[in-house]
FIBA-619984 format. One record per atom (N, C-alpha, C, O): residue number from 1; x, y, z; residue in one letter. Coordinates in Angstrom, 3 decimals, m for minus. Layout:
N
- resi, X, Y, Z, resn
- NUM, X, Y, Z, A
...
END
This chain:
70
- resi, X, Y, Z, resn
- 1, m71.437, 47.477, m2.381, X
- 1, m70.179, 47.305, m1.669, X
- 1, m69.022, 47.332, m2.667, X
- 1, m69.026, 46.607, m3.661, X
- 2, m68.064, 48.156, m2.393, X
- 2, m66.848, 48.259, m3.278, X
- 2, m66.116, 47.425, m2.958, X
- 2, m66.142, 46.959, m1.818, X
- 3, m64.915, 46.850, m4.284, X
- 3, m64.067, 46.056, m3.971, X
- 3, m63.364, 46.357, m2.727, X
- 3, m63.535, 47.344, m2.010, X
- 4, m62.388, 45.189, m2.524, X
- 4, m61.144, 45.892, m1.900, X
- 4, m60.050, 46.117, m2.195, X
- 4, m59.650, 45.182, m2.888, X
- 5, m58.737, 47.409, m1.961, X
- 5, m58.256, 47.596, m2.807, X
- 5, m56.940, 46.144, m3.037, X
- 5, m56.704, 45.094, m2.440, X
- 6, m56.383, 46.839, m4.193, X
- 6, m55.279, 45.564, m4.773, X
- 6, m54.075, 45.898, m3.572, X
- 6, m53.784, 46.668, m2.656, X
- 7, m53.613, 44.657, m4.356, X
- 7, m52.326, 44.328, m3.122, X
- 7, m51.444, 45.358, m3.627, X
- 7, m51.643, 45.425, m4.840, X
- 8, m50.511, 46.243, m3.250, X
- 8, m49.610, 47.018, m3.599, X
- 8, m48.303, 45.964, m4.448, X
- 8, m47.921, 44.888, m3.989, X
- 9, m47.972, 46.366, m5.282, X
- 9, m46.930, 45.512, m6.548, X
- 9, m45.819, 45.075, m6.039, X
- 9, m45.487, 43.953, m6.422, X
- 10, m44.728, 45.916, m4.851, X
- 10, m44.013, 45.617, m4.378, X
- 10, m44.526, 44.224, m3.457, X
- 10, m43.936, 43.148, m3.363, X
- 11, m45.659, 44.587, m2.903, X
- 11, m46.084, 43.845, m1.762, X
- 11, m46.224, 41.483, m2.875, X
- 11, m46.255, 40.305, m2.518, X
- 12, m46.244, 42.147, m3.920, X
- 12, m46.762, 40.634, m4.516, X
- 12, m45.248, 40.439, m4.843, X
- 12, m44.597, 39.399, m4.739, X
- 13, m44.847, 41.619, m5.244, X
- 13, m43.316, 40.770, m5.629, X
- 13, m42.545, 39.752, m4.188, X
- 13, m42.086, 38.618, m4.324, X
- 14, m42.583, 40.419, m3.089, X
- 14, m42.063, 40.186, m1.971, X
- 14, m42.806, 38.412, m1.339, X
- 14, m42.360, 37.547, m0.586, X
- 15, m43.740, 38.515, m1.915, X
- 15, m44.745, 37.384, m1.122, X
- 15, m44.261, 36.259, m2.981, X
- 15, m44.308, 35.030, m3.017, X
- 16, m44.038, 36.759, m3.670, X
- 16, m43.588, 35.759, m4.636, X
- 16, m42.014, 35.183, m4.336, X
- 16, m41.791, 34.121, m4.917, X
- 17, m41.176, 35.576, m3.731, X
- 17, m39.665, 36.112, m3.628, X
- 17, m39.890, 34.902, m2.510, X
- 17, m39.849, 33.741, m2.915, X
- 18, m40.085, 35.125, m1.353, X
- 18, m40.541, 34.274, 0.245, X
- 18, m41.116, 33.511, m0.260, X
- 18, m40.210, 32.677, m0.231, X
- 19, m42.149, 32.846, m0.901, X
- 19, m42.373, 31.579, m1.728, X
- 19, m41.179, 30.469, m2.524, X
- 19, m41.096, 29.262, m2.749, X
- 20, m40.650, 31.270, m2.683, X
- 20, m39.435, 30.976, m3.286, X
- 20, m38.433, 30.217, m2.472, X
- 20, m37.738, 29.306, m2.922, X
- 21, m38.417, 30.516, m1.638, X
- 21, m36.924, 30.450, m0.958, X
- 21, m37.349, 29.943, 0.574, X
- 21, m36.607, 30.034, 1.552, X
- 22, m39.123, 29.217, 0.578, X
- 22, m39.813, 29.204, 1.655, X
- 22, m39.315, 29.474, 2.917, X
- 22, m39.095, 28.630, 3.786, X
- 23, m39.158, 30.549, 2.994, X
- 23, m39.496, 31.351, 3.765, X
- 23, m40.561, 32.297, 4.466, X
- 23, m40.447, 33.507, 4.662, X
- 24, m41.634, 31.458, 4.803, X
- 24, m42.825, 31.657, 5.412, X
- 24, m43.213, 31.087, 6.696, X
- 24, m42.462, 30.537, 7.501, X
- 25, m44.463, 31.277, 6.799, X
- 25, m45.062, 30.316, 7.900, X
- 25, m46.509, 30.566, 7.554, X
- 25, m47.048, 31.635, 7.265, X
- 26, m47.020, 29.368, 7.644, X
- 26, m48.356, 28.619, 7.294, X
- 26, m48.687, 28.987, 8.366, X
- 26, m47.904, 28.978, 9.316, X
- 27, m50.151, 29.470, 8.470, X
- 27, m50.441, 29.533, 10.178, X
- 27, m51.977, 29.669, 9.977, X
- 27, m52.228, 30.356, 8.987, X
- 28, m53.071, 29.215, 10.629, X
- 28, m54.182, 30.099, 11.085, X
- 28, m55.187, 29.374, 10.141, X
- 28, m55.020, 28.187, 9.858, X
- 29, m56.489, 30.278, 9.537, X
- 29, m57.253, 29.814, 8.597, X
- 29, m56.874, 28.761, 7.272, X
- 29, m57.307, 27.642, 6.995, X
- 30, m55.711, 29.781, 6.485, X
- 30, m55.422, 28.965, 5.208, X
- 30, m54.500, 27.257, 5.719, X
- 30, m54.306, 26.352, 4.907, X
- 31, m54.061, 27.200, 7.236, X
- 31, m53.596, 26.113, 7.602, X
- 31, m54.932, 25.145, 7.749, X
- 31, m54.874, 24.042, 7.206, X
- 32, m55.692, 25.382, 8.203, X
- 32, m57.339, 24.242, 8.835, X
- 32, m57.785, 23.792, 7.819, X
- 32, m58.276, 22.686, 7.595, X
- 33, m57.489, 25.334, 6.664, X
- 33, m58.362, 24.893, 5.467, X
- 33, m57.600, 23.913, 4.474, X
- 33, m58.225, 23.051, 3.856, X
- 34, m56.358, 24.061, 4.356, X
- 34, m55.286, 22.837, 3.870, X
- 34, m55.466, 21.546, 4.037, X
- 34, m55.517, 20.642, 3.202, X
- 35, m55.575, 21.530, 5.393, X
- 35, m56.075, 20.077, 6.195, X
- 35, m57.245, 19.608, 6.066, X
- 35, m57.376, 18.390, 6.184, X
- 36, m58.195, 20.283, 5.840, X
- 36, m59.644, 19.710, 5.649, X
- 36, m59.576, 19.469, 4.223, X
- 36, m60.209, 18.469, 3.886, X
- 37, m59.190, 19.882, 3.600, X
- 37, m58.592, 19.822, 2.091, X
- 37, m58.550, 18.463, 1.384, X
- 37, m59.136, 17.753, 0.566, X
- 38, m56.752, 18.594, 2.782, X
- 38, m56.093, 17.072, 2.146, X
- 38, m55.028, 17.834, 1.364, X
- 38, m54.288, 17.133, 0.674, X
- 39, m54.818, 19.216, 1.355, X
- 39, m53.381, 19.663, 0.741, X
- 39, m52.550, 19.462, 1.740, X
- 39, m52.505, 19.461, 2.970, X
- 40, m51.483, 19.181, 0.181, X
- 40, m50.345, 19.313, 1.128, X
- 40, m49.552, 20.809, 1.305, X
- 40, m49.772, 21.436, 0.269, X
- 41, m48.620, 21.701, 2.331, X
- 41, m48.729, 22.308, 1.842, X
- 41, m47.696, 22.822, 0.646, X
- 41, m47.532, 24.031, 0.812, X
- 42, m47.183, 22.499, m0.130, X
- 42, m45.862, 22.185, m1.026, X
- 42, m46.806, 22.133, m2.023, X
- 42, m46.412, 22.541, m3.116, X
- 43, m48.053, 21.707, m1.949, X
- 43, m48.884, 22.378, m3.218, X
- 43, m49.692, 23.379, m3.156, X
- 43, m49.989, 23.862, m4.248, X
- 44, m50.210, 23.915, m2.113, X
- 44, m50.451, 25.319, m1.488, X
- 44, m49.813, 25.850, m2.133, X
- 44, m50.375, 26.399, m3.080, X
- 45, m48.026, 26.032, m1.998, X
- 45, m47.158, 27.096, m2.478, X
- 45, m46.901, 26.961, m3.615, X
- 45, m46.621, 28.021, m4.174, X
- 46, m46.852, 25.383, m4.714, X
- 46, m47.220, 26.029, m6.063, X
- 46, m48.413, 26.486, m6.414, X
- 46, m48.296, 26.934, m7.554, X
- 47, m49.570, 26.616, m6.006, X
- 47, m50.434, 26.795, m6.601, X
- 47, m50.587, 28.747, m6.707, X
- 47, m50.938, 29.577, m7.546, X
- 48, m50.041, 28.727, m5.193, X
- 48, m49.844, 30.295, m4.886, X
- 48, m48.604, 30.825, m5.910, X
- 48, m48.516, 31.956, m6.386, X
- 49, m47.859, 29.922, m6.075, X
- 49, m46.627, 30.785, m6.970, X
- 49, m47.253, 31.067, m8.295, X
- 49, m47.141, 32.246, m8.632, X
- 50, m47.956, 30.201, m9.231, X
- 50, m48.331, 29.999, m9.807, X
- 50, m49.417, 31.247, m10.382, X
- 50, m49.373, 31.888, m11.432, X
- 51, m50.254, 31.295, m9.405, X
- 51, m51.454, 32.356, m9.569, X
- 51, m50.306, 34.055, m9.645, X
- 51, m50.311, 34.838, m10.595, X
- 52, m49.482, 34.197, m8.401, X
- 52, m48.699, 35.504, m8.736, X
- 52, m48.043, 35.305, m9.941, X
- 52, m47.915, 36.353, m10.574, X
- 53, m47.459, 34.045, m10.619, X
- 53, m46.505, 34.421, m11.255, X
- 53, m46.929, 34.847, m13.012, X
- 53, m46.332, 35.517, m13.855, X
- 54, m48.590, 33.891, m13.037, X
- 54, m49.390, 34.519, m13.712, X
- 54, m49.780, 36.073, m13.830, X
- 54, m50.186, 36.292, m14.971, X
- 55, m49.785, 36.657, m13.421, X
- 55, m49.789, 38.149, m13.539, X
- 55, m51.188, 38.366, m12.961, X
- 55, m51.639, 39.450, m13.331, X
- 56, m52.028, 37.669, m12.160, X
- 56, m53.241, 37.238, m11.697, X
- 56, m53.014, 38.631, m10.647, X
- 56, m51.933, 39.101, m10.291, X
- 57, m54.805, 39.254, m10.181, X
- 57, m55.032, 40.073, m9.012, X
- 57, m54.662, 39.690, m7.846, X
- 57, m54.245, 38.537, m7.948, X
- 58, m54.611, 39.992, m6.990, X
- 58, m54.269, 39.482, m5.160, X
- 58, m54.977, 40.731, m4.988, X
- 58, m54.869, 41.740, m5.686, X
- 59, m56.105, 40.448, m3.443, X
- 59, m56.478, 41.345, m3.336, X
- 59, m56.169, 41.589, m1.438, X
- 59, m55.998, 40.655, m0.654, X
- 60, m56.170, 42.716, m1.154, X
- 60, m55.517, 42.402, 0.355, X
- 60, m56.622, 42.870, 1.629, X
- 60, m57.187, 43.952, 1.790, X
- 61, m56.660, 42.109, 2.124, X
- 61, m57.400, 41.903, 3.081, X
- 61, m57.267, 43.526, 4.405, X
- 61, m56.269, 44.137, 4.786, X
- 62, m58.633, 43.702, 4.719, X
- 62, m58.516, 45.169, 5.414, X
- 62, m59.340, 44.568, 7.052, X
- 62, m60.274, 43.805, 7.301, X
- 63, m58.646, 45.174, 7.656, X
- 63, m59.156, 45.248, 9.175, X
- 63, m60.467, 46.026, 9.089, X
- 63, m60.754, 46.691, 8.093, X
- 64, m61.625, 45.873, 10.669, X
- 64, m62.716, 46.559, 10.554, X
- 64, m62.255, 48.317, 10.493, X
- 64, m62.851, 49.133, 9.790, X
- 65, m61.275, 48.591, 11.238, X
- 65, m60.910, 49.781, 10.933, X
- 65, m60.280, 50.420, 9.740, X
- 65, m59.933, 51.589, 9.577, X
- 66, m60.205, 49.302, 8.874, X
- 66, m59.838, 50.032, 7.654, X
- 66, m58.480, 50.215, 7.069, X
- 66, m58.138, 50.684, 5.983, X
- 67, m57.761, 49.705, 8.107, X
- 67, m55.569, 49.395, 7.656, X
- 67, m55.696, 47.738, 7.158, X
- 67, m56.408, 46.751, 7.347, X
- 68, m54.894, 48.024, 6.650, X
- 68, m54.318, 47.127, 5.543, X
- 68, m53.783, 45.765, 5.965, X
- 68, m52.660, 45.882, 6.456, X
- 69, m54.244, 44.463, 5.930, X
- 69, m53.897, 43.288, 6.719, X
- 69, m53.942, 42.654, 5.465, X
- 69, m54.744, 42.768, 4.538, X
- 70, m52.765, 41.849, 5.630, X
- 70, m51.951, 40.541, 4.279, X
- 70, m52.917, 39.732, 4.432, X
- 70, m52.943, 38.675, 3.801, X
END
């Protein structure tokens, strides 16, 4: 099984930028999984700023058909 591909560069700058200036919304899986956690999420988003701002991979998530889902 091949990887999947990387996040496009613009696409990490943009999701680093909206971290920033929180401007997001928490929603869905990575929210349940926060909570079962015990994060808060204000450390969610450093930890996420943190990993992009490291120069770290992001890899982006693909539908069964094969387009491109964040």
């Amino acid at each position: 099984m091949a990887l999947l591909p990387l996040t496009p560069e613009p696409l990490v700058k943009k999701a680093a930028a909206y971290l920033r200036v929180q401007n997001y919304e928490v929603a869905g899986p990575i929210l349940r999984h926060s909570e079962a956690q015990g994060y808060s999420l204000g450390y969610l988003r450093t930890c996420l700023l943190a990993h992009l701002d490291s120069g770290r991979k992001v890899f982006q998530k693909m539908k069964k058909d094969g387009s491109g889902l964040l």
